[in-house]
N, C-alpha and C positions, 0 to 999 in steps of 0.2 A: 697811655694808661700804664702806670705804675700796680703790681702788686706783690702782696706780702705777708707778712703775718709777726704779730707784735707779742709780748708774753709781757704779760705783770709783774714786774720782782718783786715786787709786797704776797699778793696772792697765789699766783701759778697762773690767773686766768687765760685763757690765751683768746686774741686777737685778727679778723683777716683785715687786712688796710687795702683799700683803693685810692689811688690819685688819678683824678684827671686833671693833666696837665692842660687843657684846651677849657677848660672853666674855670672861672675864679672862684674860690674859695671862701672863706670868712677867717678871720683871726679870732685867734681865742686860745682853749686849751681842752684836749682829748684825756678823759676821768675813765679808771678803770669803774665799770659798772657795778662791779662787786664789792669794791675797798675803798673808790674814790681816791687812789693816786693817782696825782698826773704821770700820763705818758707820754703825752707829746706836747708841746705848743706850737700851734701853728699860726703861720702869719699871714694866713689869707691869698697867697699867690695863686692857688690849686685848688680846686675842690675835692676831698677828701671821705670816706665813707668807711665806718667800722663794722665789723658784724664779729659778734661774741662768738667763738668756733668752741673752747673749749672752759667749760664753768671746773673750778675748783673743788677737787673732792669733798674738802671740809672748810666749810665756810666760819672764820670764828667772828664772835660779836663780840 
């Protein structure tokens, strides 16, 4: 088990990451929650898990 923590460069939001390397994953692409940037793409090797740790003081629309 891989951990981590990822940040936004569009927003500020920040990110915890998990990988378990002993489960496969899915391929696709990891969207900041807030802004919808990609932040990562993943190609399915891992199974991967995000959890939003820190939300953005000012959120602009």
């Amino acid at each position: 088990m891989e951990k981590g923590d990822l940040t936004c460069p569009n927003c500020g939001a920040g990110f915890r990451r998990i990988a378990l390397t002993s489960l496969p994953g899915r391929s696709g692409e990891f969207r900041c929650a807030i802004c919808d940037t990609v932040l990562e793409v993943l190609d399915g090797s891992r199974a991967v898990a995000y959890r939003l740790t820190v939300a953005p003081s000012r959120i602009s629309g």
